[in-house]
VONULO-164198 format. One record per residue (C-alpha): x, y, z; residue in one letter; residue number from 1. Coordinates in Angstrom, 3 decimals, always signed. Each point is the difference from the previous one (the first is absolute). Example, Ala and Ser with C-alpha at 12.3 -4.5 7.8 and 13.67 -1.06 7.14 Angstrom:
<sites>
<<+12.300,-4.500,+7.800>,'a',1>
<<+1.370,+3.440,-0.660>,'s',2>
</sites>
This chain:
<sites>
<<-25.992,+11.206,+0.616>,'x',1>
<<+2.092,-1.855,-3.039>,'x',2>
<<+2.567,+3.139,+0.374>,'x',3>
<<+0.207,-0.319,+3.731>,'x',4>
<<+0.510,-3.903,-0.453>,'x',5>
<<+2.536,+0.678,-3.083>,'x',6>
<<+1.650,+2.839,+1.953>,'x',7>
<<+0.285,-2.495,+3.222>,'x',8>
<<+1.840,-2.712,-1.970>,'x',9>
<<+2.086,+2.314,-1.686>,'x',10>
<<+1.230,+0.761,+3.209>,'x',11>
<<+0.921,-3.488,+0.890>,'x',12>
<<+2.296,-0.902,-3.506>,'x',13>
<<+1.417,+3.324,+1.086>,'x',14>
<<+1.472,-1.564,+3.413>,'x',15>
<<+0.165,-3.348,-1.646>,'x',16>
<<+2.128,+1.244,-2.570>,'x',17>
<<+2.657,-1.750,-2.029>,'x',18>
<<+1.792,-1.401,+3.035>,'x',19>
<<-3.193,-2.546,+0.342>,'x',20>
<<+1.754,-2.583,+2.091>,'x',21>
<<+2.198,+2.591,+1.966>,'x',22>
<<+0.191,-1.180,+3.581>,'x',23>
<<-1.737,+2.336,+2.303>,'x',24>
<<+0.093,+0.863,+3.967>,'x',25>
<<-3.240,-1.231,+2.175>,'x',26>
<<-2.222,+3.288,+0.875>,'x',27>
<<-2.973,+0.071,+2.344>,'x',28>
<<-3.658,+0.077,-1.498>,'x',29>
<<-3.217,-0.914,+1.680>,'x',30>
<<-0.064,-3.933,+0.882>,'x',31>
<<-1.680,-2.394,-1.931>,'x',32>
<<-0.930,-3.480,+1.009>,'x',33>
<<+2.424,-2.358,+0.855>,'x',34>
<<-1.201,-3.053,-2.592>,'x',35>
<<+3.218,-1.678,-1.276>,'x',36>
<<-0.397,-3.691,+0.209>,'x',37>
<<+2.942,-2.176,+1.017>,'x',38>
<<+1.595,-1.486,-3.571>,'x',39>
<<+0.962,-3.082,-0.036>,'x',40>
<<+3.440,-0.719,-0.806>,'x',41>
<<+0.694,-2.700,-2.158>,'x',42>
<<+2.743,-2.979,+0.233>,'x',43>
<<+1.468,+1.749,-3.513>,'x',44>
<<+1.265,+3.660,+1.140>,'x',45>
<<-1.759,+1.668,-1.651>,'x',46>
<<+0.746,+32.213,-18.669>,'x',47>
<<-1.775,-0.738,-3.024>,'x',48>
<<+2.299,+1.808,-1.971>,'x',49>
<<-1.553,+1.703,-3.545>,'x',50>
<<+3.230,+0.951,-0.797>,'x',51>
<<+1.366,-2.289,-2.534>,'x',52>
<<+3.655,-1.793,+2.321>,'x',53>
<<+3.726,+1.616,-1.110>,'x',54>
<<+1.667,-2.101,-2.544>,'x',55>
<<+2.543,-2.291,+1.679>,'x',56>
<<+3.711,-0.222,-0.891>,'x',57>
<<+1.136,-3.221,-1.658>,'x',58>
<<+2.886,-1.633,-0.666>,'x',59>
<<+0.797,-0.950,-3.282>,'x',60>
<<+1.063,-3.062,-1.049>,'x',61>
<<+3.650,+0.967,-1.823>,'x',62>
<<+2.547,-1.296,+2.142>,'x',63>
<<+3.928,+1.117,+0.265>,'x',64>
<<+2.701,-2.659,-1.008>,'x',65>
<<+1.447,-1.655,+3.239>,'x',66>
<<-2.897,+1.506,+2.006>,'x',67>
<<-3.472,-1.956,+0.850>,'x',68>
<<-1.445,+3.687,+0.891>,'x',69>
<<-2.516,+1.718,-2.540>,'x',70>
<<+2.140,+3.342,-1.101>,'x',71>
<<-2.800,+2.548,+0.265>,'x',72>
<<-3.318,+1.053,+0.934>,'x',73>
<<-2.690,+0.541,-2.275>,'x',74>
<<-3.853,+1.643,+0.653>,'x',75>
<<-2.393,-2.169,-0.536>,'x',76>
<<-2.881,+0.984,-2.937>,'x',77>
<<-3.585,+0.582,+0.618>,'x',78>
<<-1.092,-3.421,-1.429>,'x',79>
<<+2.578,-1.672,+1.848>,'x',80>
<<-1.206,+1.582,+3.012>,'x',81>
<<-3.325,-0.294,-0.458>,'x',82>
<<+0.787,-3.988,-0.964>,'x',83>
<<+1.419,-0.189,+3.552>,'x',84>
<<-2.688,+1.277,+1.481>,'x',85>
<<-2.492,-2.092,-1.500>,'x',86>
<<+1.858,-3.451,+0.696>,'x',87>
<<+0.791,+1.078,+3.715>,'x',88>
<<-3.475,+0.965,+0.325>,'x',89>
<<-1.557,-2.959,-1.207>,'x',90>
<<+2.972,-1.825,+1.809>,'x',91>
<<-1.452,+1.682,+3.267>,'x',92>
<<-3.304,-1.431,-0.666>,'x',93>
<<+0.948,-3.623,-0.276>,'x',94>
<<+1.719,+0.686,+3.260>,'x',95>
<<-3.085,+0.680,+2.047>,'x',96>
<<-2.095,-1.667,-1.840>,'x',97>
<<+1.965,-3.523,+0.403>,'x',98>
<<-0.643,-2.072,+2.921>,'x',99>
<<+3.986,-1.175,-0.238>,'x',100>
<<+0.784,+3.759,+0.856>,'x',101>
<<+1.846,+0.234,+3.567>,'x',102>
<<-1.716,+3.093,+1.835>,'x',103>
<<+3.195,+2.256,-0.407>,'x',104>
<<-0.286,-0.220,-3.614>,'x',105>
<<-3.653,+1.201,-0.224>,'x',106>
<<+0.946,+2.843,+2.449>,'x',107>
<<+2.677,+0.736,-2.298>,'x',108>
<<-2.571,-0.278,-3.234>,'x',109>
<<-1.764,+2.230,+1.694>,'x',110>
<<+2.841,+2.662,+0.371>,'x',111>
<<+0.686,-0.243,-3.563>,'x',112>
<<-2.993,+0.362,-1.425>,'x',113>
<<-0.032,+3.171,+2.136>,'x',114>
<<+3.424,+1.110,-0.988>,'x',115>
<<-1.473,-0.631,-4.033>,'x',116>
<<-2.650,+1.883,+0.865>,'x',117>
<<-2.332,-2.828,-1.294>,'x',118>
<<-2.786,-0.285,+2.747>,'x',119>
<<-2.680,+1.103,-2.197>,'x',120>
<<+1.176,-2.317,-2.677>,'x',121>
<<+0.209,-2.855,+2.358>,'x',122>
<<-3.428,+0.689,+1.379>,'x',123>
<<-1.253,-0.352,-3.560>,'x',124>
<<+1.631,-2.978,-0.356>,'x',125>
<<-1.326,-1.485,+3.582>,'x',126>
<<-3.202,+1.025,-0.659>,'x',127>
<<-0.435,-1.726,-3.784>,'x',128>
<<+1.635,-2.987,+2.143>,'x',129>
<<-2.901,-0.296,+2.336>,'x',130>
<<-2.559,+1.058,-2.516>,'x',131>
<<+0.913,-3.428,-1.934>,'x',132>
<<+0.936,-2.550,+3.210>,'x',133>
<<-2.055,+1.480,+2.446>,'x',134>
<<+0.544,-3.061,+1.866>,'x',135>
<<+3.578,+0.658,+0.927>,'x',136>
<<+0.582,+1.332,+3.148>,'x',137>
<<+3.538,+0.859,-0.318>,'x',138>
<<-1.335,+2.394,-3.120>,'x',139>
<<-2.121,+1.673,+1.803>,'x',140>
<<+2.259,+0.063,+3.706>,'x',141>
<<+2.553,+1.593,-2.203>,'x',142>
<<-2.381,+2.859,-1.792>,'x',143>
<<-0.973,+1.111,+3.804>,'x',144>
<<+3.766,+0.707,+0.574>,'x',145>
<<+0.207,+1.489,-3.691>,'x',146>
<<-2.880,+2.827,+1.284>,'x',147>
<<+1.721,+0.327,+3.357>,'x',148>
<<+3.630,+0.306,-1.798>,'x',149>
<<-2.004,+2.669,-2.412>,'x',150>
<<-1.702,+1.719,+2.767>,'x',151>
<<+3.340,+0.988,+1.893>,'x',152>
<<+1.407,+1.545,-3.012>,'x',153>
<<-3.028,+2.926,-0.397>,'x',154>
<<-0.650,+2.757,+2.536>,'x',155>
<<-3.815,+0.522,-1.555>,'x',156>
<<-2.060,-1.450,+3.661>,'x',157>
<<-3.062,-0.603,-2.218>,'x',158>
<<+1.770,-2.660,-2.224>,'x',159>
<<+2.178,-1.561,+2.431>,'x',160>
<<-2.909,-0.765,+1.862>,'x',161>
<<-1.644,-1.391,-3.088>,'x',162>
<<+3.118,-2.339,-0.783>,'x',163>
<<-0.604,-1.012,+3.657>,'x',164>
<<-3.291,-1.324,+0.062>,'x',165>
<<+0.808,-1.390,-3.654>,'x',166>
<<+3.065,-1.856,+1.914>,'x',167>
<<-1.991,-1.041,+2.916>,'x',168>
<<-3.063,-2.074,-2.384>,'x',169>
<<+2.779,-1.219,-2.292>,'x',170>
<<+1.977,-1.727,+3.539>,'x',171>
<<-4.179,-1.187,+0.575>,'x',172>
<<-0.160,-1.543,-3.092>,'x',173>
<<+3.517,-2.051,+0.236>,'x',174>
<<-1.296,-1.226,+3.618>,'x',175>
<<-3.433,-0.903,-1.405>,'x',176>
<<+2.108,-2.264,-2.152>,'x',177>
<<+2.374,-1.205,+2.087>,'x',178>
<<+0.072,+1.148,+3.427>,'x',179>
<<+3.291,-1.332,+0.860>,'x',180>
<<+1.583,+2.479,-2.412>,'x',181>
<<+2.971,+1.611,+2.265>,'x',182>
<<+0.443,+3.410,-2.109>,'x',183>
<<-3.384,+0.471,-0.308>,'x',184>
<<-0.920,-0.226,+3.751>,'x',185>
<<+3.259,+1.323,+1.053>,'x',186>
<<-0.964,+3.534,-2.015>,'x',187>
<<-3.038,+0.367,+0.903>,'x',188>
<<+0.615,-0.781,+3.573>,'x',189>
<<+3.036,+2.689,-0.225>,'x',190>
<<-2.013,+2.652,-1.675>,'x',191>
<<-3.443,-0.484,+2.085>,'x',192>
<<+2.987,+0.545,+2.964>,'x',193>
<<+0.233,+3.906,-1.188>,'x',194>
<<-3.921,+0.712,+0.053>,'x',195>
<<-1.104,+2.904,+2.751>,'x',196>
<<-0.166,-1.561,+3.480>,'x',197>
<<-4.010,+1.332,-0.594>,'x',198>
<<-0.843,-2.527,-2.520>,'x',199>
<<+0.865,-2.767,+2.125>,'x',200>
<<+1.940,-2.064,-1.930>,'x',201>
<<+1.694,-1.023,+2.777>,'x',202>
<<-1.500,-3.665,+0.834>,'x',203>
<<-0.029,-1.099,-3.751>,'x',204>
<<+3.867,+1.059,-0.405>,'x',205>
<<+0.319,-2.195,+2.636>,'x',206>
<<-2.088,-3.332,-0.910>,'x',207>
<<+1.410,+0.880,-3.682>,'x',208>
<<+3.899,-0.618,+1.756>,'x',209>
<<-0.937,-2.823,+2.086>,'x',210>
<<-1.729,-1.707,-2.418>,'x',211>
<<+3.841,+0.082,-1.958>,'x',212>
<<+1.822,-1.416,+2.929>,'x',213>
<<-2.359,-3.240,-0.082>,'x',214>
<<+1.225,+0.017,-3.696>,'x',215>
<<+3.077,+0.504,+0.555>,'x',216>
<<+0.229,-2.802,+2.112>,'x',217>
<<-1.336,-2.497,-1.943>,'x',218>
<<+2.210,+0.771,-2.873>,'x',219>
<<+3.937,-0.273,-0.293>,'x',220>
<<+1.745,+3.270,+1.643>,'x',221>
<<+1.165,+2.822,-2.669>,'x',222>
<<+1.817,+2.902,+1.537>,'x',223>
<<-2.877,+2.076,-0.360>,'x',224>
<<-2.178,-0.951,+1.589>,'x',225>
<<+1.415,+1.395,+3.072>,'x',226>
<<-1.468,+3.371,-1.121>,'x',227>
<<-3.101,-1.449,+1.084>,'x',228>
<<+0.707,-0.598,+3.264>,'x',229>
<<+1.661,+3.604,+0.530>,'x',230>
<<-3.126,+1.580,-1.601>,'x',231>
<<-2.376,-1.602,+2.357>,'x',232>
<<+1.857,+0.755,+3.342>,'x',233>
<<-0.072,+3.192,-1.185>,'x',234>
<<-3.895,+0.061,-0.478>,'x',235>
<<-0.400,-1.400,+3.547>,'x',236>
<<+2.453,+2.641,+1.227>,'x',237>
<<-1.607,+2.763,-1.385>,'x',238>
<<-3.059,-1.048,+1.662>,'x',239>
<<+1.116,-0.279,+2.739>,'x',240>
<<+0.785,-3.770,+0.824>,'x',241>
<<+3.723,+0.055,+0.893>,'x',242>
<<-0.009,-3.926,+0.933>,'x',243>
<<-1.755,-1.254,-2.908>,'x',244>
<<+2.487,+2.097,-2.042>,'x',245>
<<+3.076,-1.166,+1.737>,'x',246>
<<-1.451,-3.888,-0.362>,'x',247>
<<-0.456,+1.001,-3.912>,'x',248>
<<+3.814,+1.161,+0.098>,'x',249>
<<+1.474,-3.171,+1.708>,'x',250>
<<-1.670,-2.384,-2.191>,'x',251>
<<+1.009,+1.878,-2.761>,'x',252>
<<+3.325,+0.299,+0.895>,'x',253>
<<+0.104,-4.053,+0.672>,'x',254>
<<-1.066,-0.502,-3.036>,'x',255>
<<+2.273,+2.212,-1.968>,'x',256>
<<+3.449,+0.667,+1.608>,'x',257>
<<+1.779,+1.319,-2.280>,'x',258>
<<-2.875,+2.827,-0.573>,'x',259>
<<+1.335,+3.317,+1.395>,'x',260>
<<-2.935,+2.010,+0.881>,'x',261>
<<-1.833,-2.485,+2.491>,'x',262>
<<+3.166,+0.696,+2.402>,'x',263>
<<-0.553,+3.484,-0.109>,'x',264>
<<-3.268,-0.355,+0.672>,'x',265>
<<+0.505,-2.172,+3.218>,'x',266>
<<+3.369,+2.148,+0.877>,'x',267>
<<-0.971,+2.067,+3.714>,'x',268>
<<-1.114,+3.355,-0.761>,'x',269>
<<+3.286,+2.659,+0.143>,'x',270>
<<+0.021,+1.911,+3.027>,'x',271>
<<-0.454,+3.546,+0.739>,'x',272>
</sites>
């Protein structure tokens, strides 16, 4: 039974994948119940990679008379390398780690602690985090993304679905803390999104999503948080609710202008 349930979440970091937030089309699925309360809008608007990475050219630092350009390129040592890669990696850290970090830069944090091949490391690092300030949500909201992150970068079903259910109780743990954490509810929401239509994770997905956009709208407006609103039309349009997908788009889209997915979303369907 623990293989089946390993083998069945396994399957679901395999279509959730490294592009985690990737927009998706609406596909049918058995209805669920129609439950989303009305929010109330407020008067304030709301790959790991063993091998060790190349040595990187450098330029070096003697200069030619009359010119402000370095003369010639150098390769960089192993220790200087290796230096790098230690101070971007911790530098990567900070970034998701720090509640003054703008969403783009964690996604990017994220891409180059992939590109360092430094997932494991950074789990390590996570995990000793929350083992000492368990009482941190953000800690713990970012080790569930750490296992996700780690999961899409192994083909071994058995462990990815580990890393999932690891990722899953870690995003439980930041919400037991502080259930307004975004990332943490955001992920989970996103990932539970993936499960087999047979586990019927359909309903929670949703009440995870709507229970964001009454967030969301008691909080000052960041740019994404139009995801949410794109994610959860989607969950009513794959089962089945066009209209309560559609409302989901507009009020999306009237929040967030200047996102450009809700548009497609609401943009007539292309002929034959």
């Amino acid at each position: 039974m623990k293989r089946l349930i390993y083998t069945v979440l396994g399957i679901v970091v395999v279509g959730l994948g490294i592009g985690l937030f990737a927009n998706r089309s609406g596909s049918s699925a058995p209805p669920v119940a129609n439950t989303l309360p009305s929010p109330t809008i407020e008067d304030t608007p709301p790959a790991t990679r063993t091998a060790a990475r190349p040595a990187q050219p450098r330029r070096v630092s003697i200069r030619v008379a009359g010119s402000s350009q370095p003369s010639a390129l150098a390769p960089a040592g192993p220790t200087e390398t290796a230096a790098d890669d230690s101070g971007a990696f911790k530098q990567a850290i900070e970034t998701l780690l720090s509640t003054q970090s703008s969403y783009p830069q964690k996604q990017e944090a994220w891409k180059q602690l992939r590109d360092l091949g430094k997932l494991d490391q950074a789990i390590a690092e996570l995990e000793q985090r929350v083992s000492g300030n368990p009482q941190v949500a953000d800690y713990s909201a970012t080790l569930g993304r750490a296992y996700l992150e780690k999961a899409g970068t192994i083909t071994d079903v058995r462990q990815q679905g580990i890393l999932g259910m690891k990722a899953d109780l870690a995003f439980d743990e930041a919400l037991k803390t502080d259930p307004n954490n975004w990332e943490a509810r955001f992920t989970k929401a996103v990932a539970l999104s993936y499960w087999p239509p047979q586990l019927n994770k359909g309903q929670e997905v949703i009440d995870h999503f709507t229970q964001l956009v009454n967030q969301q709208e008691a909080q000052p407006p960041q740019p994404q948080f139009a995801q949410t609103y794109v994610w959860l039309g989607d969950q009513y349009q794959k089962a089945g609710n066009a209209d309560y997908a559609r409302q989901i788009w507009e009020r999306g889209a009237a929040l967030y202008p200047n996102d450009a997915t809700l548009p497609k979303r609401l943009a007539p369907p292309a002929g034959p």
